[in-house]
C-alpha positions in Angstrom: -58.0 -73.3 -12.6 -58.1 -76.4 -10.6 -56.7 -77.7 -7.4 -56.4 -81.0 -5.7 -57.9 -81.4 -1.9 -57.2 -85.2 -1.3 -61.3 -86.4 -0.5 -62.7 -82.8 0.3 -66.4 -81.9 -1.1 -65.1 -80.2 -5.0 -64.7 -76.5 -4.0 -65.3 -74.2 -7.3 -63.1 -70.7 -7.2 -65.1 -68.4 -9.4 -63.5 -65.6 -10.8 -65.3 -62.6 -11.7 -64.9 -59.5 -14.1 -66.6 -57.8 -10.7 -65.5 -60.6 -8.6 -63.5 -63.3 -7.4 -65.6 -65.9 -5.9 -64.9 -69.6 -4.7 -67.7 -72.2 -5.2 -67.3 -75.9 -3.3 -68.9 -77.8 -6.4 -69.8 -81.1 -5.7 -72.8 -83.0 -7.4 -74.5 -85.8 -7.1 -75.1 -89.3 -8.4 -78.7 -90.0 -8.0 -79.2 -86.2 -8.5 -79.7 -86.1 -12.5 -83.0 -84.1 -13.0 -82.2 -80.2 -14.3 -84.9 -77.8 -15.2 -82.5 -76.0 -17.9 -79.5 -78.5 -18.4 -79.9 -81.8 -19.4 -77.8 -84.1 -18.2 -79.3 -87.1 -19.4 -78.5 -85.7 -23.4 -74.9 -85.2 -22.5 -74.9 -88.1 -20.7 -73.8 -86.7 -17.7 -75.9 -89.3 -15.7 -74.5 -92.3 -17.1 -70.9 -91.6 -16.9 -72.3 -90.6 -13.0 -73.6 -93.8 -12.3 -70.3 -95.4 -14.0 -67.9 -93.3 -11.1 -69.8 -92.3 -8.3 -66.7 -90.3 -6.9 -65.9 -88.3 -10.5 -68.1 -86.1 -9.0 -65.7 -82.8 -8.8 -64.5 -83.8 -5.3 -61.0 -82.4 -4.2 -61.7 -79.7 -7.2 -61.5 -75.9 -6.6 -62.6 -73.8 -9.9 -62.0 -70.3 -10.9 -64.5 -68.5 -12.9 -63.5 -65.1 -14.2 -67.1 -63.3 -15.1 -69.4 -60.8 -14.1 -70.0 -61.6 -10.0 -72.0 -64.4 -8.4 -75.1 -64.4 -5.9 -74.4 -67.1 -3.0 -77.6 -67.2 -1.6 -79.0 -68.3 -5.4 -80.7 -71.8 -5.0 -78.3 -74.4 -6.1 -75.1 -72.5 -4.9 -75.2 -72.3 -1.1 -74.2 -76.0 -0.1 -72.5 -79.5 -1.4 -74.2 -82.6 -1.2 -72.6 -83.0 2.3 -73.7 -80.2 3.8 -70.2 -77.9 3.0 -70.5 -74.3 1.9 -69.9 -74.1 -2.3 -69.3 -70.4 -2.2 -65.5 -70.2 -0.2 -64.1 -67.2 -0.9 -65.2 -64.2 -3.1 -63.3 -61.0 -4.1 -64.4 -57.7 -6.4 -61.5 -56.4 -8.6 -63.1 -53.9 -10.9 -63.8 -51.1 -7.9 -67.8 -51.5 -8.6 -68.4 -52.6 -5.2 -65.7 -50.0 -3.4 -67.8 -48.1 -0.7 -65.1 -45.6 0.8 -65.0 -44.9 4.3 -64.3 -42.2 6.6 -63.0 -42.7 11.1 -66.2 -41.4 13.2 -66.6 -41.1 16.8 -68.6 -42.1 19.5 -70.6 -39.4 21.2 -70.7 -40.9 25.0 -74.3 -42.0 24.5 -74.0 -45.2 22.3 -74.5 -43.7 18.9 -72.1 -42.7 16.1 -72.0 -39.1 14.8 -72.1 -38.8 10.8 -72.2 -35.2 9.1 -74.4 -35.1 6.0 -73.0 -33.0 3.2 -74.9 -29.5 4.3 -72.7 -30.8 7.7 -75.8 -31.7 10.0 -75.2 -34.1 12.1 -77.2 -37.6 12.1 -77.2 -39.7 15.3 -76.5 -43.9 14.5 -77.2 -46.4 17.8 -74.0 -48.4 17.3 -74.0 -52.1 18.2 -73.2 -53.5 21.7 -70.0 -54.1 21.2 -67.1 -55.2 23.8 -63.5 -53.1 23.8 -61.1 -54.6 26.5 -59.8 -51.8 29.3 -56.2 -51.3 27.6 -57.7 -51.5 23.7 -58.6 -48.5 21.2 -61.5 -48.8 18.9 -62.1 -47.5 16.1 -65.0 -46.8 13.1 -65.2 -45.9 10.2 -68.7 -45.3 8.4 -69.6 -45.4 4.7 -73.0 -45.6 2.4 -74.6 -48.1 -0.3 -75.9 -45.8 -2.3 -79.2 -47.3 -5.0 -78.2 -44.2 -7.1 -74.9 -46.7 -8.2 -77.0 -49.2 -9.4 -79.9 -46.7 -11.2 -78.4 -49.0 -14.6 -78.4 -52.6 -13.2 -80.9 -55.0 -13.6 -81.7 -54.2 -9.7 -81.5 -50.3 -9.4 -84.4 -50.7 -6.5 -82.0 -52.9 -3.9 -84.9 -53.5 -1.1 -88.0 -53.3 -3.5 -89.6 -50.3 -2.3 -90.4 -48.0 -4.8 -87.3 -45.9 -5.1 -84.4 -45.2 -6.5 -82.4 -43.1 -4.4 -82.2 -44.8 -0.6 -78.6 -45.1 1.3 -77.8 -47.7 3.3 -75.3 -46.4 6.1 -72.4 -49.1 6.8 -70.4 -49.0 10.0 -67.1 -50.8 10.5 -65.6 -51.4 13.9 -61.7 -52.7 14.7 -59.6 -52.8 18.3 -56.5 -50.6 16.9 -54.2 -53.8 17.6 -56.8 -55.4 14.7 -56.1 -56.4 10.9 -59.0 -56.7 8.0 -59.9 -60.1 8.9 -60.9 -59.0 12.3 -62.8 -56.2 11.4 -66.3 -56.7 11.6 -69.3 -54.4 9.7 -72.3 -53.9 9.8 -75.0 -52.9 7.3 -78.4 -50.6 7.9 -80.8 -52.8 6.2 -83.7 -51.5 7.5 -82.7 -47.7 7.3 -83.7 -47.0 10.7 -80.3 -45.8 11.3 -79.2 -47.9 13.6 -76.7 -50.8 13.9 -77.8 -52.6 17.0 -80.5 -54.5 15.6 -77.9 -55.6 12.8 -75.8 -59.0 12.2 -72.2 -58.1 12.0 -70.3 -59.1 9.1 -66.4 -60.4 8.2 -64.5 -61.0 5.5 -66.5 -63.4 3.2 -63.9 -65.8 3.6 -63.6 -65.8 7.2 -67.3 -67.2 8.0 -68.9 -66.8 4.3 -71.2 -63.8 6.0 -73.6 -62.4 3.5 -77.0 -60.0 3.7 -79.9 -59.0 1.9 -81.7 -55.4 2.3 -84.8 -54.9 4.7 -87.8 -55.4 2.2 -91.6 -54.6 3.9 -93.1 -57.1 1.9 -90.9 -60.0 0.7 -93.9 -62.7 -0.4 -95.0 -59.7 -3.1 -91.5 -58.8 -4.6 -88.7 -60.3 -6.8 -85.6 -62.5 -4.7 -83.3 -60.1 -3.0 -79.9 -59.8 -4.1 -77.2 -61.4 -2.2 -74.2 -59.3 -0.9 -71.0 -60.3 0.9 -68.2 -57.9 1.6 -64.7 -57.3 2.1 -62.9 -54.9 4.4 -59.9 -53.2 3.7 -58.7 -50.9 6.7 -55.9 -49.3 5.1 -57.5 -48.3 2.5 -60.7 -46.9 4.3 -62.8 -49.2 2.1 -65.3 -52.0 1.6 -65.6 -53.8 -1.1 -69.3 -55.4 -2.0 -69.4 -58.6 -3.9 -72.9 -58.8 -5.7 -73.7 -60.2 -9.2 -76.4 -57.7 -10.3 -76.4 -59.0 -14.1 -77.0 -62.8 -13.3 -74.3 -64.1 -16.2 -71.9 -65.0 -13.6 -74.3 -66.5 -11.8 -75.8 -68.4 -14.7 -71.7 -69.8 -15.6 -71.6 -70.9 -12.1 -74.8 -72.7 -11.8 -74.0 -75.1 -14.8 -70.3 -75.6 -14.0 -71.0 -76.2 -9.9 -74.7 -76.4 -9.0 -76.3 -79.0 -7.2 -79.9 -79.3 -6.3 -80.7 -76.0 -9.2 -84.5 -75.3 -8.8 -84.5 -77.9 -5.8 -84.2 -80.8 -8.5 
């Protein structure tokens, strides 16, 4: 699926079994050197240096296939700098984390009852509510247990399999979904004030990775973004925790792939 944007950097929609994802695609002339994908064989390079601007500028794709990670080398930016990855959406309900309102106790923190209905204290961000608004949260968990037959079951590397990452989302009552803003428990130290909020992917392309003690000793961290759905009492994770999407994406839009 294509569509024309006059002389805009090539944007590449990728749709996804798990996820709808839009990639700005450009590549580049000079840039001819792949460690996987030859262009020279397909003479990709020559027909480059021939038209300089048939480049996939003014081009947004679609890819339907199994999710895609943004922060993957050789899918974060064009040639000029642009964000690749523009918009991103799950449609399979792999990446629904359902939510449920909680309320402030007076103190700054956020008052969630586990299951045997004890009650765990979350520092909630510094956050700013005009005099005449409402606001409101919801909380929700990423559980590891969900993903105990991915090619990632550990998320933040650490030995186990059964952590939760608490997610808050926060709205002013007069507030729609792409004013919501979340924000994830990385670290598990159950609080939110030491944690970046997030929007809908599309909004600001926000993503995050999970709090891992020792980064230089373990594997690259997957990539999340989100989307938040207030009606529904959900957000939706968009991850790609098989690597073929990634992999489709990567041949049809990437541009510096293993810093080539």
């Amino acid at each position: 699926m294509s569509q024309n944007h006059g002389s805009q950097p090539c944007r590449l929609l990728i749709f996804t079994l798990a996820t709808l994802c839009i990639f700005a695609i450009q590549t580049n002339a000079g840039e001819s050197e792949w460690a996987e994908l030859s262009l020279s064989t397909c003479r990709v390079d020559d027909f480059l240096t021939a038209r300089p601007n048939s480049d996939g500028r003014g081009v947004v794709i679609a890819v339907l296939d199994t999710g895609v990670d943004p922060g993957i080398a050789g899918l974060t930016k064009t040639p000029d700098g642009a964000t690749k990855v523009i918009d991103v959406q799950d449609f399979t309900g792999q990446g629904d984390i359902d939510l449920h309102w909680v309320h402030p106790d007076g103190a700054g923190n956020a008052i969630n009852y586990e299951d045997d209905g004890a009650p765990i204290a979350y520092a909630l961000p510094s956050l700013k509510t005009p005099r005449e608004e409402t606001r409101r949260f919801w909380f929700g968990f990423i559980e590891e247990k969900r993903f105990i037959n991915s090619d990632v079951s550990d998320l933040n590397d650490n030995g186990t399999t059964d952590d939760k990452f608490a997610v808050l989302v926060t709205a002013l009552i007069s507030e729609g979904d792409d004013y919501a803003v979340a924000y994830v428990d990385t670290d598990i130290d159950r609080s939110f004030d030491d944690e970046k909020p997030i929007k809908n992917y599309k909004i600001n392309q926000d993503t995050f990775t999970l709090h891992r003690d020792k980064p230089e000793l373990q594997i690259e961290p997957v990539t999340f973004a989100l989307n938040i759905f207030l009606k529904q009492n959900k957000v939706v994770l968009v991850y790609d925790d098989g690597a073929h999407g990634t992999h489709v994406a990567g041949i049809a839009a990437g541009y510096r792939i293993n810093n080539k």
